[in-house]
Each structure stands twice: as structure tokens, then as C-alpha cells.
C-alpha positions in Angstrom: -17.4 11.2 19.2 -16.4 7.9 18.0 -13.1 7.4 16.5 -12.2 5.6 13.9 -8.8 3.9 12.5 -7.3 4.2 8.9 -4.4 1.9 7.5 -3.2 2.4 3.8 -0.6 1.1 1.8 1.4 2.7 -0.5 2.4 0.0 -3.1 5.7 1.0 -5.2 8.2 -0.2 -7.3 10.8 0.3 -4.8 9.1 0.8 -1.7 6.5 0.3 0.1 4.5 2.6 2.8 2.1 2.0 5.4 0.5 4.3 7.3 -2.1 4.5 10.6 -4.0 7.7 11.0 -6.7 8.0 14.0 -10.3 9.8 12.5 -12.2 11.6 14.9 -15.4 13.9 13.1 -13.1 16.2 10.8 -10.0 15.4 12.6 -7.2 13.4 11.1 -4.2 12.2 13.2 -1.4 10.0 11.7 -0.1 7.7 14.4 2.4 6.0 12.2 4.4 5.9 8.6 6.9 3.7 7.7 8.6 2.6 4.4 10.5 -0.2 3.2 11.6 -1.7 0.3 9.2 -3.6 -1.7 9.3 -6.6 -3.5 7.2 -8.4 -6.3 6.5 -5.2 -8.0 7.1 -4.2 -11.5 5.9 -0.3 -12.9 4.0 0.2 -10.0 1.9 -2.6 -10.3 2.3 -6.6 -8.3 3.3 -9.0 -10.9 4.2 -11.6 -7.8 1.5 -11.6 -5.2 3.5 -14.0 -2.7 6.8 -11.8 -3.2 4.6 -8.7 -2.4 3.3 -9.8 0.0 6.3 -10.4 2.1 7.2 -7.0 2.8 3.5 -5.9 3.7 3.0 -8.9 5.8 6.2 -7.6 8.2 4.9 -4.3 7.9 1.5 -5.0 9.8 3.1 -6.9 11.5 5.5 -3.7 13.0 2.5 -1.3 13.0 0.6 -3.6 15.7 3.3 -4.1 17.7 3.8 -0.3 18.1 0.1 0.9 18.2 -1.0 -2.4 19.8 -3.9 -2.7 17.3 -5.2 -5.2 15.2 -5.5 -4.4 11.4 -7.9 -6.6 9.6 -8.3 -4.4 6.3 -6.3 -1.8 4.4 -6.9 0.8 1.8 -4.3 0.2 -1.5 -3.6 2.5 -4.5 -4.4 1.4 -7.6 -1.4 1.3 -10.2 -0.9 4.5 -12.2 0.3 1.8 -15.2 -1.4 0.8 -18.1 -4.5 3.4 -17.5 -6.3 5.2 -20.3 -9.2 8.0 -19.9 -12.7 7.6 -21.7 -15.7 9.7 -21.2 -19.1 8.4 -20.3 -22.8 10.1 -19.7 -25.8 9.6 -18.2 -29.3 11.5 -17.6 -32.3 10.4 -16.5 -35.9 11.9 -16.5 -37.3 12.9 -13.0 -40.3 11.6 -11.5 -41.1 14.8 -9.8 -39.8 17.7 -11.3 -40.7 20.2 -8.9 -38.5 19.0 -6.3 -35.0 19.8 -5.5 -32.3 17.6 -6.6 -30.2 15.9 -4.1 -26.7 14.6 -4.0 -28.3 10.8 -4.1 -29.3 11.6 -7.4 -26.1 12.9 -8.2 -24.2 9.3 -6.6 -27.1 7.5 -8.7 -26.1 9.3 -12.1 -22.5 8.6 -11.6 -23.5 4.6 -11.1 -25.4 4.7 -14.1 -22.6 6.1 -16.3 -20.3 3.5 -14.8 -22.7 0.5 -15.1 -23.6 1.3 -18.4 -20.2 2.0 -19.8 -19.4 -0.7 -22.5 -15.7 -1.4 -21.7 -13.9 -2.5 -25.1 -12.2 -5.7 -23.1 -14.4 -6.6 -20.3 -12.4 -9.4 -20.1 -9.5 -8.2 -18.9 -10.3 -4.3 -18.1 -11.7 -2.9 -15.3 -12.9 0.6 -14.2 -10.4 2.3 -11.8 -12.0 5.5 -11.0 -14.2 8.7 -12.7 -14.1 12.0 -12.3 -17.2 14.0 -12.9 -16.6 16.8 -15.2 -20.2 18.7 -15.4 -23.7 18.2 -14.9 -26.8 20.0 -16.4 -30.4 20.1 -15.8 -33.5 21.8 -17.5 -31.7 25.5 -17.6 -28.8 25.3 -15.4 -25.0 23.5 -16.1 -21.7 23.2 -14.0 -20.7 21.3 -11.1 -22.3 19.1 -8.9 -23.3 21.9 -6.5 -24.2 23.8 -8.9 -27.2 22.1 -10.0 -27.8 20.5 -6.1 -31.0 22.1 -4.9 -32.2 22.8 -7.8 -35.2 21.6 -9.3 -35.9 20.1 -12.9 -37.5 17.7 -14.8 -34.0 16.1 -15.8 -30.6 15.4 -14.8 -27.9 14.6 -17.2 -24.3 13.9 -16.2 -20.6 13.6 -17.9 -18.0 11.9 -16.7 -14.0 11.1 -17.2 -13.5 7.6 -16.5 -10.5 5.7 -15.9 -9.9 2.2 -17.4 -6.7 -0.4 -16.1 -6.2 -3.7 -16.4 -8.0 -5.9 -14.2 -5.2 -8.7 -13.7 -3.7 -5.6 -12.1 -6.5 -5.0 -9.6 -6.7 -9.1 -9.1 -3.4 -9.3 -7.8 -3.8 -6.8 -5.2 -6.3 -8.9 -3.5 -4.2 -11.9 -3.7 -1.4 -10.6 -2.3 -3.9 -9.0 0.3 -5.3 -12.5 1.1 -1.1 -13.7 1.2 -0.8 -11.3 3.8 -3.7 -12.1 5.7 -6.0 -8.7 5.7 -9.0 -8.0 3.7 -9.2 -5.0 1.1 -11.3 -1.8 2.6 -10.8 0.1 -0.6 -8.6 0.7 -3.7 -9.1 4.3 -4.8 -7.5 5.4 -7.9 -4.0 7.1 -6.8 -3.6 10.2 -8.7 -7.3 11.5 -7.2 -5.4 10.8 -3.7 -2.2 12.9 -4.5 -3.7 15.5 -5.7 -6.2 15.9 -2.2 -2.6 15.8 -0.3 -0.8 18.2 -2.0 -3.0 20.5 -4.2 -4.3 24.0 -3.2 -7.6 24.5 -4.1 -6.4 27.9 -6.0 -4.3 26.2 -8.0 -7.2 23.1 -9.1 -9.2 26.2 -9.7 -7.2 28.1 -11.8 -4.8 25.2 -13.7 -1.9 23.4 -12.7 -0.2 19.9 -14.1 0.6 17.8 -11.4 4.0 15.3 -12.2 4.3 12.2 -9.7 7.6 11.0 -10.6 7.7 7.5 -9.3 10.4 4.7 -9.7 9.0 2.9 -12.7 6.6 5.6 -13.7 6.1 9.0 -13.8 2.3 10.3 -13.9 0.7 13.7 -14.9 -2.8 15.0 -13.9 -4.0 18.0 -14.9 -6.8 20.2 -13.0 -8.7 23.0 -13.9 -12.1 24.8 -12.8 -11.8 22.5 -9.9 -11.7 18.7 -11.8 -9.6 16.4 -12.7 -9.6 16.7 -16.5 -6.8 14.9 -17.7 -4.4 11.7 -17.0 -1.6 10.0 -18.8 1.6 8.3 -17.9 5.3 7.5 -19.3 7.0 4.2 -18.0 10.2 6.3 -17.1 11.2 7.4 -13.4 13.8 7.5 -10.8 14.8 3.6 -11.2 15.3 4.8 -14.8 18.4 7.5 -13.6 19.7 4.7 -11.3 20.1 2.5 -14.2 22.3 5.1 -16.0 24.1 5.8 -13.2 24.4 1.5 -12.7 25.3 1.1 -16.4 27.7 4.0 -17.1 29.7 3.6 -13.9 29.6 -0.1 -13.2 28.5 -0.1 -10.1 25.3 -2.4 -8.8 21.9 -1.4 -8.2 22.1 -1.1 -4.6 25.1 1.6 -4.7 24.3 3.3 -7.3 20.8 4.1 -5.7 22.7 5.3 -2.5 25.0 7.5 -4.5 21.6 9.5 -6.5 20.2 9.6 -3.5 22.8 11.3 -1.7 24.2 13.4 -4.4 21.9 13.2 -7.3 21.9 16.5 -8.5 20.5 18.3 -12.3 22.1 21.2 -14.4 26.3 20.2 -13.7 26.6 24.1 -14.6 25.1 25.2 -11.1 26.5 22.7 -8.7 28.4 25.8 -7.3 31.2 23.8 -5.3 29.3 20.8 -5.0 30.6 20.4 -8.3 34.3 20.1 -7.6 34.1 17.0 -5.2 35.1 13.7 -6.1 33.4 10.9 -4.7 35.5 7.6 -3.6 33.9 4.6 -4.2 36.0 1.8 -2.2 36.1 -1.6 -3.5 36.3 -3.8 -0.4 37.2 -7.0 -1.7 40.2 -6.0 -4.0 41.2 -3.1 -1.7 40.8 -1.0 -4.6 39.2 1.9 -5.2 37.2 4.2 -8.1 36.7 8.2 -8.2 33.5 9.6 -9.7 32.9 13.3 -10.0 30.0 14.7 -8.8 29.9 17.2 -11.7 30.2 13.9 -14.0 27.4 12.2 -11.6 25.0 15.3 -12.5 25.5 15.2 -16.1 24.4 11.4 -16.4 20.9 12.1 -14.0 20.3 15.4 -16.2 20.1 13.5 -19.2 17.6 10.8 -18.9 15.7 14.0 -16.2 15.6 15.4 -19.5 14.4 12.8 -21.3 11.3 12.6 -19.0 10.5 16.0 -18.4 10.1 15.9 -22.2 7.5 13.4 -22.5 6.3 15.1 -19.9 5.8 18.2 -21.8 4.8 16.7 -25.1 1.5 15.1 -22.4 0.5 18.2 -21.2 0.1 19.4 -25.4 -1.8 16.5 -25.6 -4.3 17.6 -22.8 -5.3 20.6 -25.1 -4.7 22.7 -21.5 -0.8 23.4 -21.8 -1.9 27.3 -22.1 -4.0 27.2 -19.3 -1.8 26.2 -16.7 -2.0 29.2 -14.5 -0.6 27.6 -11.2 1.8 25.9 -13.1 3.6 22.4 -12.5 3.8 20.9 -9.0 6.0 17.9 -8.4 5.6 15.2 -6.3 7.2 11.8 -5.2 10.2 10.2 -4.5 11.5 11.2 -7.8 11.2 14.7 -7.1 14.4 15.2 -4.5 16.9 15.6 -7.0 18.3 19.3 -6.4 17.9 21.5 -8.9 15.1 19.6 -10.5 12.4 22.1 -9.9 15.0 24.7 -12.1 15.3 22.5 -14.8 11.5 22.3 -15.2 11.1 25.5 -15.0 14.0 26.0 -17.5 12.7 23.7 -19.9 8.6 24.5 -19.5 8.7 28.2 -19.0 6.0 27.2 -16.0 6.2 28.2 -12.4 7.3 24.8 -10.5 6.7 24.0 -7.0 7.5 20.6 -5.2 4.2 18.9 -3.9 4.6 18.1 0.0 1.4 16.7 1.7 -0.6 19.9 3.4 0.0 20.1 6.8 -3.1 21.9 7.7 -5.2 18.6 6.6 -3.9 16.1 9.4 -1.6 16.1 12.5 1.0 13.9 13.2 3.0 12.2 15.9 6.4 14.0 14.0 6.6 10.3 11.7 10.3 10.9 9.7 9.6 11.6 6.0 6.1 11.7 6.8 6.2 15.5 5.2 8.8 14.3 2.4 7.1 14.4 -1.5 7.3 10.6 -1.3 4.7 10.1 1.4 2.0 11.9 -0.6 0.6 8.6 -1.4 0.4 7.7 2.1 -1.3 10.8 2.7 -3.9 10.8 0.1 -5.3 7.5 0.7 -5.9 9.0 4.6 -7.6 11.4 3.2 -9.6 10.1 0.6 -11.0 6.9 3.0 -11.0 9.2 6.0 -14.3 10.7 3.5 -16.2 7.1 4.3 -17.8 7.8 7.7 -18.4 3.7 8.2 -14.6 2.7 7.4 -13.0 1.1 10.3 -9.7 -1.3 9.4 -8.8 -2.1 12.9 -10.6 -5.1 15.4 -14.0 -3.5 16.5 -13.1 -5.4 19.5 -11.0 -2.9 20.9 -7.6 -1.2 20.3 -5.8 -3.4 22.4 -4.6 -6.5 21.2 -6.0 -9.5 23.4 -3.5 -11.9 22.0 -1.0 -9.8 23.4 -2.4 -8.9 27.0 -0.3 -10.4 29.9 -2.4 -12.8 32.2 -1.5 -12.8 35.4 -1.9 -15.7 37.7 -1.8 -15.1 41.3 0.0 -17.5 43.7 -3.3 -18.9 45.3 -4.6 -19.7 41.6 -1.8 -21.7 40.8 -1.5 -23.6 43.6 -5.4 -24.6 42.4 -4.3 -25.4 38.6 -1.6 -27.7 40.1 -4.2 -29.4 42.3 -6.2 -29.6 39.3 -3.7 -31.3 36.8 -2.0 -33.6 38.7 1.1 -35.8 37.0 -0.7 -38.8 35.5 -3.3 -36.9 33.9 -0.7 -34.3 31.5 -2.9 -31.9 29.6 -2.8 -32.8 26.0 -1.1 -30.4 23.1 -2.3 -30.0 19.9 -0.2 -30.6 17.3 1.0 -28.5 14.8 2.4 -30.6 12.3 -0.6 -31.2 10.2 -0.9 -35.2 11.0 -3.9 -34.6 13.2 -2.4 -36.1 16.0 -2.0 -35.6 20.1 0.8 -35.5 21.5 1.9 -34.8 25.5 4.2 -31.6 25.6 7.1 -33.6 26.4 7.2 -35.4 23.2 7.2 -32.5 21.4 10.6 -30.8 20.4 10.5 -26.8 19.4 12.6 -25.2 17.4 13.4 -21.6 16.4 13.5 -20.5 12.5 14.0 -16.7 12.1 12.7 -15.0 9.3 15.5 -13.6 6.6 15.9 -9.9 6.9 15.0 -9.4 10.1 11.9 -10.6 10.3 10.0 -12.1 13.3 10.9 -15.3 15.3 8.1 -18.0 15.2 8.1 -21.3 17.2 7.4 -24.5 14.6 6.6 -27.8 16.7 6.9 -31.2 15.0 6.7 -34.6 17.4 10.5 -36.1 18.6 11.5 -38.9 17.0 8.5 -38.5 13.9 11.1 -40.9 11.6 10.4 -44.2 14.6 7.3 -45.5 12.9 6.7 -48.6 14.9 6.9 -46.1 18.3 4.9 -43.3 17.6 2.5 -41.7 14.9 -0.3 -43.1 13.9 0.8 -46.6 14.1 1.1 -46.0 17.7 -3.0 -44.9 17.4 -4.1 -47.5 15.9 -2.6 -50.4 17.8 -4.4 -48.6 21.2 -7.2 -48.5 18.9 -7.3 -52.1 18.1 -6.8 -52.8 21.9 -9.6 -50.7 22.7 -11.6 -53.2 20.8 -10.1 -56.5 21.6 -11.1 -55.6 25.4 -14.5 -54.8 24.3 -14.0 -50.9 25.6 -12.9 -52.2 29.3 -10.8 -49.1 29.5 -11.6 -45.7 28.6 -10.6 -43.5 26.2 -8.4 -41.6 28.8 -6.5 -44.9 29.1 -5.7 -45.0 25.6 -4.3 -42.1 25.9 -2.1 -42.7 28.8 -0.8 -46.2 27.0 0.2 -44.0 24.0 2.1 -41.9 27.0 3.5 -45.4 28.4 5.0 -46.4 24.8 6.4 -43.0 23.8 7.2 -41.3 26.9 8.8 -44.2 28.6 11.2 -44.8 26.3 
């Protein structure tokens, strides 16, 4: 069976997540997850492509090294920003009504309600995703397979659609092209959360599912099986860190590190967590500052509040707050602060659950965090493209990287090359700098600039002594050139060369 490879990238205000999973038939195996902080990124969409594209560039970049793969194309989220739901239809009249419907005609009728929908700003909108909510036929009405093998003289279709900006969607493939790999898809996120963490019991029967991201915080709500509604609030965790960076002075960086440690809701059930004092040690002054951690709890259950609110007041929106049977589920990174799921619960009167990705849909290599809420992202886009049977986003060459296999040379070989290129005739290195020049390897000077944070080394080559017009360069060419001509081509072109060698080298 062949097998197949799967990268995604999880793009988020304040990280970023890429993940390798190995498809084989049914089977999913992650190979690798990693996160790092993001950059260029503003409520979950990319506002700088060449800052975003940074940090994914070095991710690749670690994911080959380790798998010893090539990635040439990657499946991305689409932001959960700036989306709004419409509905659309379809139907169409059958050319032969006595046979049985198919799930072509199905994929047709959704492409018709897509292609037909008029979008209010074509300009600068763009359809992320749609749902199908029901389908009918001559006597029958309910799900796609529902009316699949049956036959009729009509099919008619309605659908939830989801509309975002399309400046949104353009700067993902820009950054994409900054980073040097082609887009394989961009599926609309919440429909991949909700395949990583949802129970089909609890699409079936009703539940609200709350991504709490850093910049936003998203709420999908399923019933009978379907997606049927979607809305957002621009509020999340970078929301409580800003409350904790205003109201105890501290900067971004530390007060992140402090929630994330000891962010905690409801003060009034701390137990003794609530009696520590935290020392925050001012290194430069030698002083230092003591923060409570009941005081700590009361400033994150504040603004929690505040969004578990809107929350609420979105799910009376939907028109399905009292048919929630399964509840509220939450789900990413915002969704480790301890006691959370108690104040939801508190505050809705639902049962609450946190959302970790299903085990029993993949397997994994035992990735860190890979099972945390804040890699159901990661997961969902695995499983969503994993659904393509053609997707492949590594070289088709092969998994190993030829650019990084070790040729070896044995001794009798060598002694051939050296035969081969003997002193007077040097092998000639291209050059790098952009002049379109030729330069011999000992005129060439290399130098080592490390990438900030980290990053990888890479060798830049420029030609020595590039400022000594009269000796080198293109003057240099030219003048051989004009020789070349003077003596009516009595040397060859391999002489011109080796003059250029003379005058440069020699000196």
C-alpha cells in the first residue's frame, strides 16, 4: 500500500505548529509536531507575509533535518477572523430519473451552490468553506446519505457557507511563496477542530465547541451531525496576558510565563495554591516585587469572564442554546487555565469538557504536547487532508533527501580526479554574488553569517578584493576580451581565462 506524507501548519497569533503525519490506507501516523512562536501575525490572521514567514521557513527547515524529507507543499488553516455565515442552494433536474443518485451529484450540487453564490464584495471576499445542512429529492430529505441511492427526478441542496476576507487568504500564499513551498490546501479551521476532538455522539446530539485562541476565541455549534452555526469574539488568552502585563507592570514576555505557569480562575478555590506569593526578581536593580497568586487569579477571572460572556450571549444567537445536549467542549491553548472548565460550567449551567485530539484517530511517535488542547489544529488539518487520497507534500522522489546523501569517493577514484584536473587547468566556481562572473576558488573569500535566534548557518561567497576595480571584475573581462580580438582569436577561450587567473591570482 502506498504511503503517503502530510505536513500542516498551524498559523497562530502566538505560535506556530507544524506537523508531519505518515498515511497509509486508513492509517494515520504523526512523525512530528513542533511549535514555536510566531511572528507577523495579528487575530489569527498574517498581516506581514515576510515576518511570517520567518518562523515557518526554520520550521521546515527542522522537520527535514529530522525526518530527512523534502516538503514541497503544506496544508494551512484559514483564519477564524473576520468570518460571517450565509446560506446558499442549489437543485438541479435529473436527466434520468430512474437512476440512483450518486455522491458526484452530491460534490456537483455543492459546486453549483458555491459558484453561483453572489458574494456582496467579490472584491475583497472570498468563500472559506460550506457545510451542507440537508438535501431533498422527489419524496425523501436529510443528509447526504440519506438521499445517496436513491432515485428521483430532482436533487436540491442547502448549504451554510462561510465568507472571509480574501486579502486574508492572499497573504497566506505569499508568505507561502517567502518560505519557499507551495500551498496543498487551506481548509477552513473550525471543520478541522471539530474532526480532532468531537465525538460523534455529541455532533449528533448538540454541543458548542469554544476554541479559545490568543487573539480570538471561536464557537461552532453542531447538531444532528452538522455544522450549523459559527461566530467569533476578538478576545483570547493574549487578552488575560495583557491584564496581567498592565496591572502588574511587568512585560509581555513575563507576564505570559507567569499565566502560564500559575494562571488559575475562581481565587475562592485555589485551595493552598492560593496562599503563595510569587517573587518576581528584578535583575538589573537587584530588587524585587511579590504578587499573590490569589491576586494573580482574580485579574485572569475577570477578563475569563468577560469572554465566556460573549460567549454565551453567541450561543443565544445560534437559536440552539437549549439544544445543547453534550454540552460545551473547550479547546486550544486558551483552555489550560485550571479551574476554567468550573467556571463555564458555573456560569452556563452546561456540562464542560476540555477538547484533546482523539487518540483513537492517529498514532504517534509520543511528540510532547502533541495530545495538549493546543495541537488540535495540528490534528485536524491531518485529518481533514489525510481524506484527499492524491495529496502527497513531500518530494515524490523519495524520502531521502539527495542533497543531503554523503558521497563517497574511494581512494582509487581520487587519485583519477587528481589526474584529471591537474594545477594549471583549476576548475572554475560560479559565483554567487549576482555579477555574473567566474571566479577560481582561490579568489573567492567565504564567510559565515548566522541566522538570529538560532537559526541555521549559511555560507555567502563574494570575490576578494571586489573594491580593486582596475584588478578584477568585469574590467578585468573585458580587457581579456579586447585582447581576444586584437590577436584575431590566436588563443582560446581557455586562455582567457587563465590570463584573468595570471592578473588576479598572481598578485
Amino acid at each position: 500500500m502506498q504511503e503517503r506524507y502530510i505536513a500542516t501548519v498551524d498559523l497562530g497569533t502566538s505560535k506556530l505548529a507544524l506537523c508531519v503525519a505518515k498515511v497509509t490506507g486508513e492509517n494515520i501516523q504523526i512523525l512530528y509536531y513542533k511549535e514555536r512562536p510566531s511572528d507577523g501575525m495579528r487575530y489569527n490572521c498574517v498581516f506581514n507575509p515576510r515576518r511570517a514567514a520567518g518562523p515557518l521557513r526554520e520550521a521546515i527547515a527542522d522537520a527535514e533535518d529530522e525526518l530527512q524529507i523534502k516538503i514541497m507543499q503544506v496544508v494551512v488553516g484559514l483564519p477564524r477572523y473576520n468570518v460571517h455565515q450565509e446560506t446558499a442552494s442549489a437543485g438541479l433536474n435529473r436527466s434520468n430519473p430512474s437512476s440512483l443518485i450518486e455522491g458526484e451529484e452530491i460534490s456537483a450540487l455543492r459546486s453549483i451552490a458555491l459558484d453561483s453564490y453572489p458574494l456582496s464584495d467579490s472584491d475583497n471576499e472570498l468563500i472559506y468553506g460550506a457545510v451542507a445542512q440537508s438535501f431533498s429529492t422527489d419524496d425523501v430529505m436529510g443528509k447526504d446519505e440519506d438521499v445517496i441511492g436513491t432515485n428521483s427526478s430532482t436533487l436540491s441542496g442547502n448549504f451554510k457557507i462561510f465568507v472571509g476576507k480574501k486579502k486574508a487568504a492572499n497573504n497566506i500564499d505569499i508568505m507561502l511563496g517567502d518560505a519557499g513551498v507551495a500551498l496543498a490546501q487551506a481548509i477552513f479551521t473550525p471543520t478541522a477542530v471539530a474532526e480532532a476532538v468531537l465525538k460523534s455522539d455529541e455532533k449528533s446530539n448538540g454541543v458548542a465547541l469554544v476554541e479559545i485562541g490568543a487573539d480570538v476565541t471561536s464557537l461552532s455549534i453542531y447538531q444532528g451531525g452538522i455544522m450549523r452555526y459559527y461566530g467569533y469574539i476578538p478576545f483570547g488568552g493574549k487578552s488575560i496576558t495583557k491584564d496581567i502585563r498592565l496591572e502588574c507592570a511587568f512585560d509581555d514576555a513575563l507576564a505570559e510565563n507567569i499565566k502560564l505557569a500559575f494562571g488559575a480562575c475562581l481565587p475562592e478555590k485555589l485551595q493552598t495554591l492560593g496562599d503563595k506569593i510569587l517573587q518576581i526578581n528584578d535583575e538589573e536593580n537587584g530588587t524585587y516585587e511579590n504578587l499573590p497568586v490569589k491576586y494573580l487569579s482574580e485579574i485572569i477571572t475577570a477578563r475569563t469572564k468577560e469572554i465566556i460572556n460573549a460567549i454565551l450571549f453567541l450561543i443565544q444567537e445560534s437559536g440552539y442554546a437549549d439544544r445543547l445536549r453534550c454540552g460545551v467542549v473547550l479547546t486550544g491553548g486558551g483552555a489550560n487555565l485550571t479551574n476554567l472548565v468550573t467556571l463555564v460550567k458555573d456560569m452556563s449551567g452546561y456540562n464542560v469538557r476540555l477538547g484533546f485530539p482523539l487518540a483513537r484517530k492517529f498514532t504517534s511517535d509520543g511528540y510532547p504536547g502533541l495530545g495538549e488542547a493546543e495541537a488540535a489544529t495540528s490534528v485536524g488539518l491531518v485529518l481533514e487532508a489525510a481524506m484527499d487520497p492524491y495529496l502527497n507534500c513531500i518530494d515524490e522522489h523519495g524520502f531521502a533527501l539527495q542533497s543531503r546523501q554523503e558521497v563517497k569517493v574511494e581512494p582509487k577514484a581520487k587519485e583519477e580526479i587528481k589526474e584529471a584536473v591537474k594545477p594549471e587547468e583549476r576548475p572554475i566556481e560560479v559565483d554567487t554574488t549576482g555579477q555574473g562572473l567566474l571566479f577560481h576558488k582561490d579568489e573567492i573569500e567565504t564567510k559565515i553569517v548566522k541566522e538570529p535566534k538560532g537559526g541555521r548557518s549559511r555560507s555567502v561567497s563574494k570575490p576578494a578584493n571586489q573594491n580593486k576595480d582596475k584588478n578584477t571584475g568585469i574590467h578585468v573581462f573585458w580587457k581579456k576580451v579586447e585582447k581576444v580580438f586584437e590577436k584575431g582569436f590566436e588563443n582560446t577561450i581557455a586562455g582567457l581565462y587563465d590570463d584573468m587567473g595570471e592578473d588576479n591570482g598572481g598578485k
